[in-house]
C-alpha positions in Angstrom: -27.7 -2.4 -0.9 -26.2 -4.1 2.1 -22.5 -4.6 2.4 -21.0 -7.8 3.6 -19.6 -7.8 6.2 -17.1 -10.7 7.6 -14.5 -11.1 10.7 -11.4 -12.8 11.3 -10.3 -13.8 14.3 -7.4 -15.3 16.3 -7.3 -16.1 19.5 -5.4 -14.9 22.4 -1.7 -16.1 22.6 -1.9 -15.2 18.7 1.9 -14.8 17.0 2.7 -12.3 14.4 2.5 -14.7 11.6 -2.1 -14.9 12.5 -1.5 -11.4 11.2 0.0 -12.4 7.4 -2.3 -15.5 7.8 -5.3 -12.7 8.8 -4.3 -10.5 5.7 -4.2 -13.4 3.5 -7.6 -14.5 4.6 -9.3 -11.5 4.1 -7.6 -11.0 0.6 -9.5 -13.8 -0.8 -12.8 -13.1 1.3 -13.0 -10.0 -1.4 -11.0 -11.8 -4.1 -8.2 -9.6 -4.6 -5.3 -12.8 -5.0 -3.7 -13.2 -9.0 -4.0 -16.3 -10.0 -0.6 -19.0 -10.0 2.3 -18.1 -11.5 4.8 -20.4 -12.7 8.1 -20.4 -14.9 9.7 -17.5 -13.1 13.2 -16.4 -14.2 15.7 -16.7 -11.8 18.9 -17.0 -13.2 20.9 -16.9 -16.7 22.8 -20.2 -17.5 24.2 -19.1 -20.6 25.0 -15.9 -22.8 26.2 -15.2 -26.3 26.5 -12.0 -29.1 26.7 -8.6 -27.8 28.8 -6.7 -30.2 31.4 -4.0 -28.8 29.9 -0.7 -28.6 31.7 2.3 -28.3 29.8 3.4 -25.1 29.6 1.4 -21.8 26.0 2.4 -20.6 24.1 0.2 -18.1 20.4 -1.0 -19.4 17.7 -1.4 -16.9 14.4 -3.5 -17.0 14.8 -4.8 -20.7 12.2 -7.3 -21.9 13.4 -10.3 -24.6 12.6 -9.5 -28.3 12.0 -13.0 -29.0 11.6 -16.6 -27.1 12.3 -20.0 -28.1 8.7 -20.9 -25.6 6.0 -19.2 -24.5 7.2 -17.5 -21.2 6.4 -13.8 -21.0 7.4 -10.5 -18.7 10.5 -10.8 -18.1 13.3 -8.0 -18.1 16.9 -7.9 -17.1 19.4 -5.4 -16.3 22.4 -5.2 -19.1 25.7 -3.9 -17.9 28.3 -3.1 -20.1 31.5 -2.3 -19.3 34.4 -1.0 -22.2 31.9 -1.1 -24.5 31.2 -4.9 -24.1 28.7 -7.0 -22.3 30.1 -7.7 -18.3 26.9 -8.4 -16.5 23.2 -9.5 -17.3 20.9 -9.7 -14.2 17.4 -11.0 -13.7 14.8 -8.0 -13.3 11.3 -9.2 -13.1 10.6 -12.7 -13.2 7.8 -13.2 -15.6 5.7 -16.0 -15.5 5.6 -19.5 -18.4 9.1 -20.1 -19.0 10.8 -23.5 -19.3 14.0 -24.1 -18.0 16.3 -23.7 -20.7 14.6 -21.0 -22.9 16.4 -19.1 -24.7 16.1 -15.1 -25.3 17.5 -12.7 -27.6 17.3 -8.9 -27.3 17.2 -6.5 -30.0 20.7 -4.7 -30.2 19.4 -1.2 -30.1 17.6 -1.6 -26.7 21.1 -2.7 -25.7 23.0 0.0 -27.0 24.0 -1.9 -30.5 23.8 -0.7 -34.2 24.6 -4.0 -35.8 22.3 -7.9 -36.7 24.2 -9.3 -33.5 21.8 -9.0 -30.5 22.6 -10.6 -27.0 21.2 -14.2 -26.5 20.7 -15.9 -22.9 19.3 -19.2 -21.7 17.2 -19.2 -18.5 16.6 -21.5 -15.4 13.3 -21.1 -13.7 12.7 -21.2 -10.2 12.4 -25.0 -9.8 14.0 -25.8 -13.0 12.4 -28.6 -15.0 9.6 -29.0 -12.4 8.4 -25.6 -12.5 7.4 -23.6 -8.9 4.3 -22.4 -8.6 3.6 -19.2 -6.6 0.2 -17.7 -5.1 -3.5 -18.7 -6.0 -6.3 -16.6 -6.2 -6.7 -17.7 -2.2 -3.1 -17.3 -1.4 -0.4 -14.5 -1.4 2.0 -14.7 -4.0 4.8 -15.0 -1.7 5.2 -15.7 2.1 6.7 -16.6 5.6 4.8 -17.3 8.2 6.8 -20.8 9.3 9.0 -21.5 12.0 12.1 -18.4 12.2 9.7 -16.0 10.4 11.0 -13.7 13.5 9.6 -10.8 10.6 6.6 -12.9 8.6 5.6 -11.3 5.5 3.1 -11.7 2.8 2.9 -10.0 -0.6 -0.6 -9.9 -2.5 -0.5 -10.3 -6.3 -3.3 -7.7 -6.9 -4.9 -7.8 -9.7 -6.6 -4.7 -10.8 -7.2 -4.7 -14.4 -5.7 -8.3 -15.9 -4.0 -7.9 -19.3 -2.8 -4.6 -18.9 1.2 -4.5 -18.7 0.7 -2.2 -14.9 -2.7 -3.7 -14.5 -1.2 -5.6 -11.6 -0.1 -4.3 -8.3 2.3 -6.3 -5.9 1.7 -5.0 -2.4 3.8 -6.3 0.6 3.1 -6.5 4.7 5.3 -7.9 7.0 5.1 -8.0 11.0 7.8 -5.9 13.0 6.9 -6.2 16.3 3.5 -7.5 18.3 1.3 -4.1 17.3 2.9 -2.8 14.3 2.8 -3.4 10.0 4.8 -2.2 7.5 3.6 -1.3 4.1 5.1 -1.6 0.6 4.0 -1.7 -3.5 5.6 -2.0 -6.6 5.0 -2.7 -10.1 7.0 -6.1 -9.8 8.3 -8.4 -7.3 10.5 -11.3 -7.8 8.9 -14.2 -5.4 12.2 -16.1 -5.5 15.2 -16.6 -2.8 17.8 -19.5 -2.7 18.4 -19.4 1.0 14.8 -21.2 0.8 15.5 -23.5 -1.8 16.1 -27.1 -0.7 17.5 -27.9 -4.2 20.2 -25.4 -4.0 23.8 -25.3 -3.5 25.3 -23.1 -1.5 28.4 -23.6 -2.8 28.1 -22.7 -6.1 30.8 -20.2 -7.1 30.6 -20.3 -10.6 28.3 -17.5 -12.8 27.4 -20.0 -15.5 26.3 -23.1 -14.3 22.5 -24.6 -14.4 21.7 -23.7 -10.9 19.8 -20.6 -10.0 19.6 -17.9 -7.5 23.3 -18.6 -6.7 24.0 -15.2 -5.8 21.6 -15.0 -2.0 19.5 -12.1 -3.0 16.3 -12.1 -1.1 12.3 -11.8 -1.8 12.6 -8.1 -3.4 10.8 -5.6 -5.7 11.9 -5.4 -9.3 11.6 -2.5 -12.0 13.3 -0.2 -12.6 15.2 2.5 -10.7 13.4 5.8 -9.9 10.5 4.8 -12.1 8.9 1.4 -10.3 12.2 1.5 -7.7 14.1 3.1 -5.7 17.9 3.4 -4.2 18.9 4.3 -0.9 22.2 5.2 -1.9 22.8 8.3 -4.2 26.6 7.2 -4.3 25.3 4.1 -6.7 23.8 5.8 -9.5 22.9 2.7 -11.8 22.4 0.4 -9.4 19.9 0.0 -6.6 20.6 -0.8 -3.2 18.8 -3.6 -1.9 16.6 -3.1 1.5 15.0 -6.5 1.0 12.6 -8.6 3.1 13.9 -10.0 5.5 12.6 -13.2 7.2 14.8 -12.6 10.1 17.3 -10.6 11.7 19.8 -13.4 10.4 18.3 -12.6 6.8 20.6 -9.6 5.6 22.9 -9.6 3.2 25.0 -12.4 2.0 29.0 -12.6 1.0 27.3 -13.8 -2.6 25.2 -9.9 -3.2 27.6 -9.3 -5.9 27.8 -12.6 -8.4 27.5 -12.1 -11.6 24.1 -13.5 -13.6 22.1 -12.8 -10.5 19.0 -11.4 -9.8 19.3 -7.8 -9.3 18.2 -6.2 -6.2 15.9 -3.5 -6.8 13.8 -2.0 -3.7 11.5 0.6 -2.6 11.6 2.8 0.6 9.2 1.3 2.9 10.4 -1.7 2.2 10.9 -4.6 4.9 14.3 -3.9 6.4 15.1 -3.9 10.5 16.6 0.0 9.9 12.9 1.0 9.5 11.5 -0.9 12.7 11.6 2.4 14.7 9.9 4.8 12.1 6.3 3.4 12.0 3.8 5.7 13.7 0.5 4.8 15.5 -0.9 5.0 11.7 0.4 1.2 11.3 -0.3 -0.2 14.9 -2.6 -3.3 14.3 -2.8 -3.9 18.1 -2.4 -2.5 21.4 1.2 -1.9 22.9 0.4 -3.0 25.9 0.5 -7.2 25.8 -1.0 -7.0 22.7 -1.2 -11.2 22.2 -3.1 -11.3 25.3 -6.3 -10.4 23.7 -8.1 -11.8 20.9 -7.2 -9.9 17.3 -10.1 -9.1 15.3 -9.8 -8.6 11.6 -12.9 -7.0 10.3 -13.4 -6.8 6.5 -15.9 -4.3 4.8 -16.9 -5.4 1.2 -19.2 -3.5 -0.9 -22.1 -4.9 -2.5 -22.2 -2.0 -4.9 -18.9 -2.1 -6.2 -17.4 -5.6 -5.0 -13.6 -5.0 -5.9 -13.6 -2.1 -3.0 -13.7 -2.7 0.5 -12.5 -1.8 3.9 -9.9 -3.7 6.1 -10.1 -2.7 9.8 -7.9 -4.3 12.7 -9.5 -4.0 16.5 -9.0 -5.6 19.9 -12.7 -6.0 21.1 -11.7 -7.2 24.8 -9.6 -4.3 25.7 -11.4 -1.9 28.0 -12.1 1.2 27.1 -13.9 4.2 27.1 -13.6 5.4 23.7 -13.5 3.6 20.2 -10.2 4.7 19.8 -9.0 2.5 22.8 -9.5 -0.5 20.7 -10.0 -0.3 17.0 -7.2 0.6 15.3 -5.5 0.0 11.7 -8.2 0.6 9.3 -7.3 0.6 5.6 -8.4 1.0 1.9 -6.5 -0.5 -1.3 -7.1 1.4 -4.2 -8.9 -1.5 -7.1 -10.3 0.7 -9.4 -9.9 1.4 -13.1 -9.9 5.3 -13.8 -10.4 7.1 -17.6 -7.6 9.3 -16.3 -5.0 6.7 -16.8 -4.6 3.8 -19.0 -2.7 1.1 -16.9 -0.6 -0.1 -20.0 2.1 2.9 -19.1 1.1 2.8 -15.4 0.2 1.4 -12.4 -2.7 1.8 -8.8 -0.2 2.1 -6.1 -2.9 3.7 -3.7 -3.7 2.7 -0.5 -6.0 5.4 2.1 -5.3 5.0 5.6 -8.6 6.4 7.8 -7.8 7.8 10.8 -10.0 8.9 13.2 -8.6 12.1 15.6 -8.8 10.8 19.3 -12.1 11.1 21.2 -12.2 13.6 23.9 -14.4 14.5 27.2 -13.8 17.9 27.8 -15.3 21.7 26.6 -13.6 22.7 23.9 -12.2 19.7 23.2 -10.3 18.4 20.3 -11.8 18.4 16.8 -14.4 15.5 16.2 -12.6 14.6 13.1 -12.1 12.0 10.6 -8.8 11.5 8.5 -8.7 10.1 5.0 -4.5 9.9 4.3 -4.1 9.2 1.0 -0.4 7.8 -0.2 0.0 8.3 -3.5 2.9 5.9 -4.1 1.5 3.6 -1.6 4.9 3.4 0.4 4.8 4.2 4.3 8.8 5.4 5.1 9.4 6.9 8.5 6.3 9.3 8.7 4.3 10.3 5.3 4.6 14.4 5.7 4.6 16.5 2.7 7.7 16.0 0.2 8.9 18.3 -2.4 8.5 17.2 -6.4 12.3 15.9 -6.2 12.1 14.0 -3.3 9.1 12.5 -4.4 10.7 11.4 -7.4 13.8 10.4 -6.2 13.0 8.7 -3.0 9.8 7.4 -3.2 9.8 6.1 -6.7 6.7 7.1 -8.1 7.1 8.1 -11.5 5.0 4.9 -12.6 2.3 5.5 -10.4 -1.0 6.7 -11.9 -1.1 9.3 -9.1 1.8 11.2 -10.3 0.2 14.0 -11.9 -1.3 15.1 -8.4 1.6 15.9 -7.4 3.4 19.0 -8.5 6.1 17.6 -9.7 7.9 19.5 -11.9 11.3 18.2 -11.5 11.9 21.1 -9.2 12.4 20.8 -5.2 9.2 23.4 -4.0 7.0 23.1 -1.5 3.5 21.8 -4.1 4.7 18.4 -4.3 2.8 15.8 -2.5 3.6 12.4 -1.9 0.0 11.9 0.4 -2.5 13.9 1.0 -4.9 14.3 3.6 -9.0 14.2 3.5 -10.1 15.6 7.1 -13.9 15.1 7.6 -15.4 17.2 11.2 -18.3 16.6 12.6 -20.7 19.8 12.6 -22.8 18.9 15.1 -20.4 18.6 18.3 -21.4 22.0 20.8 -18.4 21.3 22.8 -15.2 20.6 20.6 -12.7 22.5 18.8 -13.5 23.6 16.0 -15.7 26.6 15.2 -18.6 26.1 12.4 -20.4 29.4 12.8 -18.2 30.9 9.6 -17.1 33.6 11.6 -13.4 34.8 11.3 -10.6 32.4 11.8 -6.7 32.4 11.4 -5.7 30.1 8.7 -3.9 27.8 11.6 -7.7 26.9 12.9 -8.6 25.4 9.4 -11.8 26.9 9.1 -14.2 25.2 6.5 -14.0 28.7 4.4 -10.4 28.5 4.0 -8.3 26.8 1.2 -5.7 24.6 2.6 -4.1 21.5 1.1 -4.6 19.1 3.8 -7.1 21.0 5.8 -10.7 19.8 6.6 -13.2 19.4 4.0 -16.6 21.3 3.8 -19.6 19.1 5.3 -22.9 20.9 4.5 -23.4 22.0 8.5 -26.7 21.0 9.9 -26.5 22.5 13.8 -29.1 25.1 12.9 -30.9 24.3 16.1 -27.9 24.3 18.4 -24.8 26.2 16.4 -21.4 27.5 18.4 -22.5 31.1 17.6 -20.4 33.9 19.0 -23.1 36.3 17.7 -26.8 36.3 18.8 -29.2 34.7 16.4 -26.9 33.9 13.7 -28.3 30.1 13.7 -29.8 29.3 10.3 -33.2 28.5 10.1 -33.9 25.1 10.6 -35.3 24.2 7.2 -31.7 24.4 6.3 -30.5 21.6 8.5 -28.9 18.6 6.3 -29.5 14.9 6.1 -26.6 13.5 8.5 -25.7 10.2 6.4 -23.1 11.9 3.8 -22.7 10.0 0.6 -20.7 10.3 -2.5 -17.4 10.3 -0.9 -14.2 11.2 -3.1 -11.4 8.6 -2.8 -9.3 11.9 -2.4 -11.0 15.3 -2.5 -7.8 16.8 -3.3 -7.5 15.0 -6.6 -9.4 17.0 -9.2 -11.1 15.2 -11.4 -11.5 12.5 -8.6 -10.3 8.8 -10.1 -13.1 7.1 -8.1 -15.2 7.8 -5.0 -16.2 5.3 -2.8 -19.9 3.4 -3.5 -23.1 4.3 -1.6 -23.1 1.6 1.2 -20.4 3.6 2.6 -20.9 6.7 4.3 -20.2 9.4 6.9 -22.6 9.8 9.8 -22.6 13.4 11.7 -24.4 12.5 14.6 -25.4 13.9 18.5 -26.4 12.1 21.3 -27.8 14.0 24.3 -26.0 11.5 27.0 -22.4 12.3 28.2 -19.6 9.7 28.2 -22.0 7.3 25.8 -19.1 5.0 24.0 -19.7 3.4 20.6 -17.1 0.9 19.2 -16.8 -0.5 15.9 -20.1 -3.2 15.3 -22.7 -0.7 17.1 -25.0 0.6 14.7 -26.6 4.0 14.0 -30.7 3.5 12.5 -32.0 5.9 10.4 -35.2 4.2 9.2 -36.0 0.8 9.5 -34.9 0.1 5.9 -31.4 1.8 6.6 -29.1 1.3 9.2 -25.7 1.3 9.4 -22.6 -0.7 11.5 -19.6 2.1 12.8 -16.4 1.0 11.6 -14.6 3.8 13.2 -15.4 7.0 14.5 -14.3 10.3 16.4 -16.0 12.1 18.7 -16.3 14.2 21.9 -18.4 13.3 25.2 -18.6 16.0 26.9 -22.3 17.1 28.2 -23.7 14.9 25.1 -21.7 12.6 22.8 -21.2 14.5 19.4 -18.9 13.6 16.5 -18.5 11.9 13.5 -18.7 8.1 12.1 -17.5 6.2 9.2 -20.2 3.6 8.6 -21.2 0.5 6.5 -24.3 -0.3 5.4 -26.5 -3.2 7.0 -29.7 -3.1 5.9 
């Protein structure tokens, strides 16, 4: 079956905010939005019972025990200090409160042993004339009006609805003309009073019936380590908030300490102008050079095999060039599967692949025809995704909830097996002239070579250059009978991730292809016919044009 194809497009003397506006039409082209939510927590009015304890522990992401309505998800962070009650925060907003509902909490969540639990009331983000947030057409939360200097959107994506994890919040924001930033999380609270039209300012006072008094920003929400992360080991029960900002003007606020507030929990990766310099060519949307100049093409991929996966892919079809490479450039994959491996009650789909095509060349021995599937398992991108040791990718990329963590090696101890991405690389067999060497002859484990084991090293395709093979010893091609079907099917989400959670549906596919002209450019829309009942569009490819034009594809299916 065919896969449907659509394209976005906004025209020259486009502003960063077409980007979010891009993002969030292609979201609902392939219906990945969550529904409305409304009746988000976003404050405590009032607070009774919480006996003295003889301990002063902290209490992260608590849920209610009961409800006087019908609201549900909600958590809050319980601070005690001298054995009694100082602080309750808002964690995760939840969705179908009423303003005014009140909450208790079961005293041994809360570090009690006695009948007297903690009870609060809570205002909702537009108090007795609820908010809504998102549609199944819209992001859950964004800014894309006038000062978004940094406009953002976060999808509510909904993977498997009614599981507790089943839902994954995944942020983007602009930083500059030709770069994104990524982020995910288990939770994200949608609120932030300097937006609010109805809210005071001025507001000192912790219990009042306002809300959101304290100026946190949009931010993620969970809890710390385990859905969250700090960026400050000095604060050990409290996270450190790198929030998203709207502008530079957006940071924090004389109020980030009230008490009552929503609590500021964040993941690295997060939206925050220290990060603006880190982001590598793998999140460049655009061209640096006058990117608004030329039209911005958003292309999206969906497949008619398994509708909830598809491909997003950014390109700049006016730019000349003699490569693919000169104009195509972010291409993505969200991970929207469900998995037997993992039950999404205890955890959550924070994957995203980035594909990554090595640059095309025109030269002997030229670089590797190669394609790269990187694969982040926490779904975070923070300064450049190389490998990370267990503890590191505990600690600072928060990804103890993820459904990925058992990939990773981590065994609590700092060693050089654990694995916060990992990389799929795919090389063309075909190309005479690049790189690489596909004659299975003796190679250092530097080179890669398809008989050697290495964690992020290429992956085996079945060669098929029995006619035409980069043979240092004389007649050492294999016989032609050999030769393999070039449209490879069947691909693993992640290779390295044994048993595979999902691999990616038939109307996908890799194309190892020659073609006898020199300096022949394809770009991303050519097609590639293999019969008249199959032929495929190039999303992106990599590939070397030197004597002929030999490499490898990543391809849709059109007919």
């Amino acid at each position: 079956m065919a896969a449907s194809i659509s394209t976005i497009t906004k025209s020259a003397g486009w502003a960063r905010s077409d980007v979010i506006l891009a993002l969030e039409e292609a979201f609902e082209i392939v219906e990945f939005h969550g529904a409305t939510q409304t009746g988000i927590v976003t404050n405590i009015i009032y607070r009774n019972g919480g006996e003295l304890v003889g301990n002063s522990d902290d209490y992260f992401d608590v849920e209610a025990s009961t409800t006087s309505g019908i609201g549900t998800g909600a958590s809050f962070n319980i601070f005690r200090s001298s054995g009694s009650i100082n602080d309750v925060r808002v964690n995760r907003p939840g969705v179908g409160y009423t303003n005014g509902e009140y909450l208790t909490f079961n005293p041994s969540l809360i570090g009690g042993v006695s009948a007297t639990g903690l009870g609060i009331t809570v205002s909702v983000a537009g108090r007795s004339n609820a908010t809504s947030y998102g549609s199944t057409t819209t992001f859950y939360q964004k800014h894309v009006g006038i000062g978004s200097e940094y406009p953002f959107g976060v999808l509510r994506h909904e993977i498997e609805s009614g599981k507790k994890y089943g839902t994954t919040y995944r942020g983007f924001q602009v930083w500059s003309d030709f770069n994104l930033s990524f982020c995910v999380g288990t939770g994200f609270h949608p609120y932030s009073p300097k937006y609010d039209t109805n809210y005071n300012v001025s507001q000192a006072s912790p219990f009042n019936n306002g809300d959101g008094y304290s100026g946190y920003q949009y931010r993620f929400a969970g809890t710390r380590w385990v859905d969250a992360s700090a960026d400050n080991d000095s604060v050990p029960d409290r996270a450190v908030s790198a929030w998203y900002n709207v502008t530079s003007a957006d940071g924090y606020t004389s109020r980030q300490n009230s008490t009552d507030s929503a609590f500021r929990t964040t993941q690295h990766g997060s939206c925050d102008t220290a990060y603006t310099s880190s982001f590598s060519n793998a999140l460049r949307f655009a061209t640096t050079s006058s990117p608004t100049t030329h039209d911005l093409k958003l292309r999206v991929y969906q497949s008619a095999l398994d509708p909830k996966f598809a491909i997003f892919s950014f390109s700049q079809p006016s730019l000349a060039g003699s490569t693919i490479d000169d104009n195509v450039f972010l291409t993505f994959f969200l991970h929207n599967y469900t998995s037997s491996l993992w039950d999404y009650d205890y955890c959550y789909n924070p994957g995203i692949t980035f594909i990554r095509p090595a640059a095309c060349t025109n030269t002997n021995n030229g670089n590797y025809a190669r394609i790269n599937f990187d694969t982040l398992t926490n779904g975070n991108f923070y300064s450049s995704y190389s490998n990370q040791s267990p503890l590191d990718a505990m600690s600072y990329t928060s990804v103890l909830r993820s459904a990925f963590v058992g990939y990773m090696g981590a065994n609590g101890n700092a060693d050089s097996d654990g694995r916060t991405f990992f990389a799929d690389r795919y090389e063309s067999t075909m190309s005479t002239y690049s790189s690489h060497n596909n004659d299975w002859s003796g190679q250092t484990s530097t080179t890669y070579g398809y008989h050697e084991s290495n964690a992020n090293g290429p992956n085996a395709i079945y060669a098929r250059t029995s006619g035409n093979n980069k043979a240092i010893y004389p007649n050492s091609n294999s016989p032609a009978e050999l030769d393999y079907n070039a449209v490879i099917k069947g691909i693993p989400v992640c290779s390295k991730m044994i048993p595979c959670p999902y691999y990616l549906p038939d109307d996908f596919v890799l194309i190892d292809f020659r073609y006898n002209t020199s300096e022949t450019n394809f770009t991303q829309g050519d097609t590639i016919t293999i019969s008249g009942s199959e032929v495929y569009e190039i999303i992106h490819a990599s590939y070397n044009q030197y004597i002929e034009t030999s490499g490898i594809a990543l391809c849709a299916r059109r007919i």
